[in-house]
KOLGUKOL-594951 format. One record per residue (C-alpha): z, x, y; residue number from 1; residue in one letter. Coordinates in steps of 0.25 Angstrom, whole numbers. Layout:
BEGIN
PT     Z     X     Y num residu
PT     Z     X     Y NUM      A
...
REM end
This chain:
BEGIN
PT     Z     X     Y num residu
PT    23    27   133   1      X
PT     8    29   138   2      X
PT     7    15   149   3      X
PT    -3     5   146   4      X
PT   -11    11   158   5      X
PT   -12    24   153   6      X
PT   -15    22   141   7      X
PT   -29    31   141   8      X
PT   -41    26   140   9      X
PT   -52    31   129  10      X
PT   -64    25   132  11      X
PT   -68    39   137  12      X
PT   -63    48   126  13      X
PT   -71    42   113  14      X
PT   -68    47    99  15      X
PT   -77    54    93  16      X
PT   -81    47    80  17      X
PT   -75    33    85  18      X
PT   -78    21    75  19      X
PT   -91    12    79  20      X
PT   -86     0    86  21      X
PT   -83   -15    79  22      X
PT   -96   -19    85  23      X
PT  -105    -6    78  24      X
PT   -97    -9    65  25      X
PT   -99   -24    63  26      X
PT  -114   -21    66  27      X
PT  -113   -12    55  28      X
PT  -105   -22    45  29      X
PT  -116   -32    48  30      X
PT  -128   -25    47  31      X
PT  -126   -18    34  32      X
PT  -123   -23    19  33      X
PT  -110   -18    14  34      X
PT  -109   -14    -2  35      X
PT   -95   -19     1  36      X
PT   -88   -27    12  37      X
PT   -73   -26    10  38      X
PT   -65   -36    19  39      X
PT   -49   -30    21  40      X
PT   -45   -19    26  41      X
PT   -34   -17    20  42      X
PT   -31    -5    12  43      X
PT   -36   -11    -1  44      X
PT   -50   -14     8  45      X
PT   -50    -2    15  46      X
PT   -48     7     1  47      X
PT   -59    -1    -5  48      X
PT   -69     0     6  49      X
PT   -64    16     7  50      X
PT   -67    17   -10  51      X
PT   -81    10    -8  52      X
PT   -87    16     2  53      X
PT   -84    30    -4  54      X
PT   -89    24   -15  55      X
PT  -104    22    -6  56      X
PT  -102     8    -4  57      X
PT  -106     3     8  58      X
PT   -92    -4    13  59      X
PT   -88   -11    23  60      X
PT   -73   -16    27  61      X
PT   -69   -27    36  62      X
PT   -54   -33    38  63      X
PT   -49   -43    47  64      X
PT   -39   -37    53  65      X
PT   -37   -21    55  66      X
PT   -36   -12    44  67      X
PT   -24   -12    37  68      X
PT   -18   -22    44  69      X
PT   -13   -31    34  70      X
PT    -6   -28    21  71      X
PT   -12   -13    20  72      X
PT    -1   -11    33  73      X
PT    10   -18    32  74      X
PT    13   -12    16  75      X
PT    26    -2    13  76      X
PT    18    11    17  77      X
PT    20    18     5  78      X
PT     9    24    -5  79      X
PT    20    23   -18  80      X
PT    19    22   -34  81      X
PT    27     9   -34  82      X
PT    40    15   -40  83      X
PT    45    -2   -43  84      X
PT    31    -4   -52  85      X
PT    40     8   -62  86      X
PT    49    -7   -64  87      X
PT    37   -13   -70  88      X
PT    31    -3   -79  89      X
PT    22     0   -71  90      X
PT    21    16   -72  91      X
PT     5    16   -73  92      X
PT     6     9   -59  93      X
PT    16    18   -52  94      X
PT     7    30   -58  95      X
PT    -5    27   -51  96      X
PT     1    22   -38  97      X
PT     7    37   -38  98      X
PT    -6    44   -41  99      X
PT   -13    35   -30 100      X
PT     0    36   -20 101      X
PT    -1    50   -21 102      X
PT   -18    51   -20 103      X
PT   -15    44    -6 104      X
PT    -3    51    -2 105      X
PT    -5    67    -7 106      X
PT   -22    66    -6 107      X
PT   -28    55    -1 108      X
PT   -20    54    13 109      X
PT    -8    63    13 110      X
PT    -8    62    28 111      X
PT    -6    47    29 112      X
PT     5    47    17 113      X
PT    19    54    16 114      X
PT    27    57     5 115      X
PT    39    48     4 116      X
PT    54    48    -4 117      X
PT    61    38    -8 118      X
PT    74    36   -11 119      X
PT    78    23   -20 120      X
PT    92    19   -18 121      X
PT   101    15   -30 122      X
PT   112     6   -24 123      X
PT   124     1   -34 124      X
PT   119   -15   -39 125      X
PT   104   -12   -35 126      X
PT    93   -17   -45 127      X
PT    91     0   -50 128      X
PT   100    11   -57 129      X
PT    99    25   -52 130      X
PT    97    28   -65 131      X
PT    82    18   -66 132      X
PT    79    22   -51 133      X
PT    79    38   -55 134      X
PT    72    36   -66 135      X
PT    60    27   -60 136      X
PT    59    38   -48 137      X
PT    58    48   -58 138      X
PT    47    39   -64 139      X
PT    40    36   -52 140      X
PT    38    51   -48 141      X
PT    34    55   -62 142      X
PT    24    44   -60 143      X
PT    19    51   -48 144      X
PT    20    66   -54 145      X
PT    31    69   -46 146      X
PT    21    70   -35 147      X
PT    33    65   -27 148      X
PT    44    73   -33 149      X
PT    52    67   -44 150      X
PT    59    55   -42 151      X
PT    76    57   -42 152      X
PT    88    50   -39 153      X
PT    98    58   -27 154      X
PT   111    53   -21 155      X
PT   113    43   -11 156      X
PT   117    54    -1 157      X
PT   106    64    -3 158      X
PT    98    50     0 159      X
PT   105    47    12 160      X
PT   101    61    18 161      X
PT    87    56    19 162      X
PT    90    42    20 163      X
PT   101    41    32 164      X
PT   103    25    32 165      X
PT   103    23    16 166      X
PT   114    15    12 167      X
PT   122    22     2 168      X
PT   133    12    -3 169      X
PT   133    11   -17 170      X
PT   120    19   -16 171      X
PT   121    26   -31 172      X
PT   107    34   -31 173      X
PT    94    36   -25 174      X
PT    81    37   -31 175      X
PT    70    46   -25 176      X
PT    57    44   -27 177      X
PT    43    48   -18 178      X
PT    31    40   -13 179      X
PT    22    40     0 180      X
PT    22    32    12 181      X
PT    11    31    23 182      X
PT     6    22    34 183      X
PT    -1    11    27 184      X
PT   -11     7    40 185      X
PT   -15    22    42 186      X
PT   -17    26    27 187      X
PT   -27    12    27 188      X
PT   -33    16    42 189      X
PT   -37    31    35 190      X
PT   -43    22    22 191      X
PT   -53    16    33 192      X
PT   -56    28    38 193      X
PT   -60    34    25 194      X
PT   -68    19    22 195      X
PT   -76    22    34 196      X
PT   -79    38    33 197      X
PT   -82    34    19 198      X
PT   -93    22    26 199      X
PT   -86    11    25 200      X
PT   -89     2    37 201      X
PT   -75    -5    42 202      X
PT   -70   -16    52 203      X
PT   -57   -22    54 204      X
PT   -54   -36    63 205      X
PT   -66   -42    56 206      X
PT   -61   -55    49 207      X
PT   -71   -60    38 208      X
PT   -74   -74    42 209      X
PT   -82   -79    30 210      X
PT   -90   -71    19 211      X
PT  -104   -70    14 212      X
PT  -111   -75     4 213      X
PT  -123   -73    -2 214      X
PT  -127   -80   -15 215      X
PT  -113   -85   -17 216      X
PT  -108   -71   -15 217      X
PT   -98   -63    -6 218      X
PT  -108   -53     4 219      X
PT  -102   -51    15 220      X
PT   -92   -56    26 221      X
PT   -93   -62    39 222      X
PT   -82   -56    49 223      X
PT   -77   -57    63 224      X
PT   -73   -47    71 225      X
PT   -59   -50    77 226      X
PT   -60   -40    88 227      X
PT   -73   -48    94 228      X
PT   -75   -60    87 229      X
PT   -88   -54    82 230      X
PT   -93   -60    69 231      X
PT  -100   -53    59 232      X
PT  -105   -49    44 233      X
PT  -104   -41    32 234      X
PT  -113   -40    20 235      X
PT  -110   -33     7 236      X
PT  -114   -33    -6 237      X
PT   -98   -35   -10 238      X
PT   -86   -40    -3 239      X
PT   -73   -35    -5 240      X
PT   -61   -43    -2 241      X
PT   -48   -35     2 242      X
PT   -43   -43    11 243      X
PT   -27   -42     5 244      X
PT   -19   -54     8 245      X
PT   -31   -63    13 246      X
PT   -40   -59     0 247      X
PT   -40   -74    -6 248      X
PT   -44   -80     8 249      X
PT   -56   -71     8 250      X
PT   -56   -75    -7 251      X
PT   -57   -89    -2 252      X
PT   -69   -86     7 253      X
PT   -76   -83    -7 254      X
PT   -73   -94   -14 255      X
PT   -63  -105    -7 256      X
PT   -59  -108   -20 257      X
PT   -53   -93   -23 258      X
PT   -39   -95   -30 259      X
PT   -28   -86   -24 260      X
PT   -29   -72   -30 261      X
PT   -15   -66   -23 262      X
PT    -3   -67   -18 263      X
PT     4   -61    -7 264      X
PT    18   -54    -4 265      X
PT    24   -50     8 266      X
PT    29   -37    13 267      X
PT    37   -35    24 268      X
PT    41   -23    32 269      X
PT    50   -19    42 270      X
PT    48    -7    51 271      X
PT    61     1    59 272      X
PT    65    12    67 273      X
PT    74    23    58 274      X
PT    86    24    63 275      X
PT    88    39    55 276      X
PT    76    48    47 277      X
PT    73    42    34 278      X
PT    67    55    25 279      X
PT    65    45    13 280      X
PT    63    31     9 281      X
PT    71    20     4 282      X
PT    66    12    -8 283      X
PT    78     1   -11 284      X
PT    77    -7   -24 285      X
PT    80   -22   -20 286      X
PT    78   -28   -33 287      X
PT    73   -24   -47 288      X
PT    58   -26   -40 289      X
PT    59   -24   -24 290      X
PT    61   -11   -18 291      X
PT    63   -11    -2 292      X
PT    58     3     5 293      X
PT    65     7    17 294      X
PT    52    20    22 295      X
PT    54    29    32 296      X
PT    40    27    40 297      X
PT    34    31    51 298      X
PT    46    36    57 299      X
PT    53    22    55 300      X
PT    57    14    43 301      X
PT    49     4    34 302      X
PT    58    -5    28 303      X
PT    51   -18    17 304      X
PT    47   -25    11 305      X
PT    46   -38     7 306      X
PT    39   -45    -6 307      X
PT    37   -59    -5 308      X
PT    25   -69    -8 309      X
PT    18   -73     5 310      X
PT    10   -85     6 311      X
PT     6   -87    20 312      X
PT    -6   -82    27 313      X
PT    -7   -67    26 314      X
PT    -9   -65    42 315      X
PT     3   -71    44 316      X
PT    12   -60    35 317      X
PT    24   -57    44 318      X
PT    39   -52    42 319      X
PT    48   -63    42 320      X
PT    64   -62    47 321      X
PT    67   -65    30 322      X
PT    57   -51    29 323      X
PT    65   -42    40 324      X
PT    79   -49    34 325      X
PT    75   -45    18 326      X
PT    69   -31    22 327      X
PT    83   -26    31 328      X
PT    92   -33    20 329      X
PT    84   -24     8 330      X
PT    84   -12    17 331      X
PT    97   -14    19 332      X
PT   101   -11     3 333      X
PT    97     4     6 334      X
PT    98     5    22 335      X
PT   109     5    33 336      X
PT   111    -5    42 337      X
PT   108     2    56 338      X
PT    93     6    50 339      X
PT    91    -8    48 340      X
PT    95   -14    61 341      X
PT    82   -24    64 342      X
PT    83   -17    80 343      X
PT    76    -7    70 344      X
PT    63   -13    66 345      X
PT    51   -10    75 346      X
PT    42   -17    64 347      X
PT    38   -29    52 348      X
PT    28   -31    45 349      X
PT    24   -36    30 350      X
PT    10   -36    23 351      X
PT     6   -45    10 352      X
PT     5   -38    -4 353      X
PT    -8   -44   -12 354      X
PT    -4   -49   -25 355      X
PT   -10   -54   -38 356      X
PT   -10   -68   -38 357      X
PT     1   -76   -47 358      X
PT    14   -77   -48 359      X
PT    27   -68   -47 360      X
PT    38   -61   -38 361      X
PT    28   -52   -28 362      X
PT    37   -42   -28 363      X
PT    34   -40   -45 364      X
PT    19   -42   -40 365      X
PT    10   -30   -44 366      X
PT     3   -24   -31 367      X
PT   -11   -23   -39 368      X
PT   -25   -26   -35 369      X
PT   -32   -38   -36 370      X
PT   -48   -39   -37 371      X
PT   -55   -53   -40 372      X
PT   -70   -57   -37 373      X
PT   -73   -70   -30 374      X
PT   -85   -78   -33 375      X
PT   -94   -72   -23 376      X
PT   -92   -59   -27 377      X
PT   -81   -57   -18 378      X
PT   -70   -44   -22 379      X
PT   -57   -47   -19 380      X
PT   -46   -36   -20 381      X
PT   -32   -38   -16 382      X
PT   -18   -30   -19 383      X
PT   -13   -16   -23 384      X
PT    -6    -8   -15 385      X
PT    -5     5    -5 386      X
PT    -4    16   -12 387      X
PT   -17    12   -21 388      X
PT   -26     8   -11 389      X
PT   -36    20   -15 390      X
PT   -35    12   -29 391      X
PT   -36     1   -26 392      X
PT   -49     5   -19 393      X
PT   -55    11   -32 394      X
PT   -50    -2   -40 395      X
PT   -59   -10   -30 396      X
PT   -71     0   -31 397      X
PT   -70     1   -46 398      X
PT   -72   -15   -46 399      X
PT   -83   -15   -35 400      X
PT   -91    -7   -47 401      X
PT   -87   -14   -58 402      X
PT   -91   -29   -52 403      X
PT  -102   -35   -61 404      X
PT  -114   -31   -56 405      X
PT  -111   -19   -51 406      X
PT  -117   -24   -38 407      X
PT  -110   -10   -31 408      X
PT  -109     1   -40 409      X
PT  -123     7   -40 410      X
PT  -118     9   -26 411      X
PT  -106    15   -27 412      X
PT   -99    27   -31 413      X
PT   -91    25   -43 414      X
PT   -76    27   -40 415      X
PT   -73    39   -48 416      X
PT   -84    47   -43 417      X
PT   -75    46   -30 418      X
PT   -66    55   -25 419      X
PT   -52    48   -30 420      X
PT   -43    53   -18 421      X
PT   -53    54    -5 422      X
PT   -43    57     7 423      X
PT   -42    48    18 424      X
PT   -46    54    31 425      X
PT   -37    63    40 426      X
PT   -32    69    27 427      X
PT   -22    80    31 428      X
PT    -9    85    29 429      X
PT    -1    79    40 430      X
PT     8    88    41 431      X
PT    -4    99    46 432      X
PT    -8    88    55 433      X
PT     4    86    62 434      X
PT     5   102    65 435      X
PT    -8   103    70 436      X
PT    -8    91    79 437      X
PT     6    98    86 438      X
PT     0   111    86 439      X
PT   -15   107    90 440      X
PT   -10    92    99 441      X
PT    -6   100   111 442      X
PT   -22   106   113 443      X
PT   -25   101   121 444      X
PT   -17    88   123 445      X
PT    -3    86   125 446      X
PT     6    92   113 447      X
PT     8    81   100 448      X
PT    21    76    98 449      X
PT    26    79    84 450      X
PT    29    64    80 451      X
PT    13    62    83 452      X
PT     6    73    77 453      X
PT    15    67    64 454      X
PT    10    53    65 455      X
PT    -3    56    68 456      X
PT    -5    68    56 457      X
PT     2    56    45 458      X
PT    -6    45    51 459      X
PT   -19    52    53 460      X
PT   -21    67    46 461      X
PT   -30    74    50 462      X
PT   -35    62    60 463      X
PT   -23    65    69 464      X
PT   -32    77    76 465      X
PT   -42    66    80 466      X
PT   -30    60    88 467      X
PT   -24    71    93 468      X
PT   -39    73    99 469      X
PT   -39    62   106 470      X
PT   -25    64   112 471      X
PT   -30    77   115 472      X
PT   -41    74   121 473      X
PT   -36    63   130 474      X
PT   -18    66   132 475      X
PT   -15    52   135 476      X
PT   -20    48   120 477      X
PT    -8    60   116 478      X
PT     2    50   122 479      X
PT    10    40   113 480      X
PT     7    28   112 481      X
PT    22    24   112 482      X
PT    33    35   115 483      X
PT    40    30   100 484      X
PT    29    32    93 485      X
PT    20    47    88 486      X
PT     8    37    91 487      X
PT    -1    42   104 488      X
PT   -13    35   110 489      X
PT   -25    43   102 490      X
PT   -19    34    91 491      X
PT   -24    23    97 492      X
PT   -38    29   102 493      X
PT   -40    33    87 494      X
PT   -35    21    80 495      X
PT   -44    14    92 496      X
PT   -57    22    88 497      X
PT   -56    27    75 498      X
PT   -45    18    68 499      X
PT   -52     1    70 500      X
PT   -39     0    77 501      X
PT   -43   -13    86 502      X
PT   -30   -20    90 503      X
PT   -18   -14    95 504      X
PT   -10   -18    80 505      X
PT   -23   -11    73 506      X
PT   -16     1    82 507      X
PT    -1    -1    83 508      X
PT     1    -5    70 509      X
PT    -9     1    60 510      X
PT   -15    14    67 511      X
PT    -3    18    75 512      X
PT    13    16    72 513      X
PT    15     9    83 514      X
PT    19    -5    79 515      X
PT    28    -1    68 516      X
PT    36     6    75 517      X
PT    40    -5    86 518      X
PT    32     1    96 519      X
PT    19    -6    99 520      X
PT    23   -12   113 521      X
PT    16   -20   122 522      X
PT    13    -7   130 523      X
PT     7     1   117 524      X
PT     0   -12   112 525      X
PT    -9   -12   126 526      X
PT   -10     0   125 527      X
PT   -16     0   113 528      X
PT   -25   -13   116 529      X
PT   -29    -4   127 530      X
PT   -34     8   120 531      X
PT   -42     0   110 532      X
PT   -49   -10   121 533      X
PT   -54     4   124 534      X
PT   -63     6   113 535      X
PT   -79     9   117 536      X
REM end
């Protein structure tokens, strides 16, 4: 692993095209007047403000914490129709979550999503037939044209080839079906980027510490950024509230007396080593409702998750022991013993699902979007899901225009004038990405180790020759950040100058792998804090 004292110092190789400084951006939030001002910077936030400024509305985005860094990273990675909303009737649903999951995965960003199959087992006494199973795969995949192949049902040993640690007593069929993973932190950093190339002006650590008001309505936000303590403004003509978990506190900021207008559930996650390759994933029915995934992801195994009602303060969202106990013990329906040893987890986590106010077991909840106006004019817009986020961000636009007054449309861009599937930047077949970075990674910097020129073609495109650059052009950036890990130390540079990354979690966790995989030591993490007290 590169020492703490040799990691290389970049003050005298700047990036070309390097974001302004947090300085020149709130100078620019301040001194300008914003046709919109969303506040979260989650991907329902960060999809709005992408569809708004495309749109040629002047938009600004600000978020408390870092991107993503909430729900929009701690969900089940997975862009899916929802095979268990088939239970439901809801074949309309399913349909459209198919058309946006493959817009996303097939032409919108096809370098940060990955085909996925799944295999459903069907155990003797479990809640499903193979019989209902085969037929609901074969639904499902209709439902996405057979875009995916079409959904079947093979024996438990052909599953077994693919699957090694799937439990195969009284294991009577396995249902196949296909739907698409990806990294949910990345896919939303790429989101920002094509906000910003579009002109949306973004800051993230910069918690809203009142709101502004003028003639009893909503124009703007007073912030503070947390990196410096520096206070500032922004003024628009409206605010948008897609704050996720915390939108009836910023509710309340409107109007004290805002009743609640959610509820939240928990998810929990549990992160481990493989102890064989996984060439499919696991989706296990626990009840006639719940389905536990066990996915194959970035070389290790995602297993969750959890649905329950959550009540506390949203900051304070952790996985409990009962959390880590529930999610071994469903695993365990499907999985062998020896690939769910807890000496196996590098990782936890659990974000909150927004729901729709009112009562009801969460897990029968449906994941819609929630939009209500406050008496000061205030949007608030909470909910959905992953794999509609481009919708959702058409839903919210569609509403801006149809607000009484039309106070915004005569300056925007109706929606369907607008290409429908605009790619996200660094758009690229990774697979081409890979083999030129291996071919081209050796000129004239040291040779690119395979595992790298992988991760960085799936987690950047066509971006991944911006890295290899840098390594290039300085060899101890072409080192690894941990010898574990295909992460090297031009990640850092780049998430440092062209990614907001601030803190060394903004890095570890959400630009890079590193802390999901158990490997974000005391060593790395200075390392990193080095790196970004570094910045011009």
């Amino acid at each position: 692993m590169t020492t703490l004292q040799s990691v290389p110092a970049l003050g005298t190789h700047p990036a070309s095209g390097s974001l302004p400084s947090r300085a020149e951006t709130r100078e620019q939030l301040s001194r300008a007047t914003y046709d919109l001002l969303v506040i979260g910077g989650g991907i329902l936030g960060i999809s709005t403000a992408w569809h708004a400024a495309q749109s040629g509305l002047r938009v600004a985005l600000v978020d408390a914490g870092d991107f993503a860094g909430a729900t929009s990273s701690a969900s089940s990675k997975l862009l899916h129709g929802g095979l268990r909303y088939l239970q439901t009737g809801a074949v309309k649903l399913v349909a459209e979550n198919h058309f946006e999951r493959r817009a996303v995965s097939r032409e919108v960003a096809p370098h940060l999503a990955n085909p996925l199959t799944f295999y459903l087992p069907v155990y003797k006494g479990g809640p499903h037939g193979a019989a209902k199973l085969g037929a609901g795969v074969f639904a499902y995949s209709a439902l996405s044209a057979f875009g995916d192949g079409v959904g079947h049902v093979i024996s438990p040993a052909k599953a077994q080839r693919d699957v090694p640690e799937l439990r195969t007593d009284n294991l009577k069929a396995v249902a196949v079906y296909g739907d698409d993973q990806m990294n949910d932190a990345r896919m939303a950093l790429m989101t920002v980027r094509a906000a910003v190339d579009a002109g949306a002006v973004v800051l993230n650590h910069a918690a809203v510490t009142g709101l502004r008001f003028t003639r009893g309505r909503v124009t703007g936000a007073d912030l503070k950024d947390s990196a410096d303590g520096t206070e500032f403004g922004v003024t628009a003509r409206l605010v948008l509230n897609a704050t996720g978990p915390w939108v009836d506190h910023l509710r309340k900021m409107e109007d004290p007396n805002a009743a609640p207008s959610i509820r939240l559930s928990k998810g929990a996650h549990l992160v481990l080593k493989r102890t064989r390759p996984w060439r499919a994933a696991l989706a296990t029915p626990i009840d006639k409702y719940r389905i536990t995934f066990a996915l194959p992801w970035e070389d290790m195994l995602l297993l969750g998750t959890t649905d329950e009602e959550y009540e506390g303060d949203p900051a304070d969202v952790a996985v409990t022991e009962a959390d880590t106990a529930q999610i071994l013990d469903e695993a365990a329906f499907s999985i062998k013993d020896q690939q769910l040893s807890r000496d196996l987890i590098t990782y936890s986590f659990a974000g909150l699902r927004v729901l729709p106010g009112g009562p009801g077991d969460t897990s029968k909840a449906k994941r819609e979007t929630v939009v209500t106006e406050g008496r000061g004019g205030m949007l608030s817009v909470a909910g959905g899901k992953w794999t509609t986020f481009r919708h959702i961000g058409r839903t919210v636009m569609n509403k801006l225009a149809a607000l009484p007054g039309h106070p915004l449309t005569e300056d925007m861009e109706p929606m369907n004038r607008l290409p429908r599937k605009l790619p996200l930047p660094g758009i690229a077949n990774p697979n081409a990405v890979a083999h030129r970075l291996l071919i081209d990674g050796g000129t004239p910097g040291p040779r690119m180790a395979p595992d790298t020129a992988r991760h960085l073609a799936t987690h950047y495109g066509s971006l991944a020759f911006d890295i290899a650059r840098l390594a290039n052009e300085s060899p101890e950036l072409a080192e690894r950040v941990h010898p574990d890990a295909p992460e090297i130390w031009a990640q850092v540079a780049y998430a440092r100058d062209h990614e907001w990354a601030e803190t060394a979690d903004d890095v570890l966790r959400r630009r890079t792998t590193l802390t999901i995989r158990g490997l974000a030591t005391d060593d790395v993490r200075a390392g990193v804090e080095k790196l970004l007290a570094e910045k011009d």
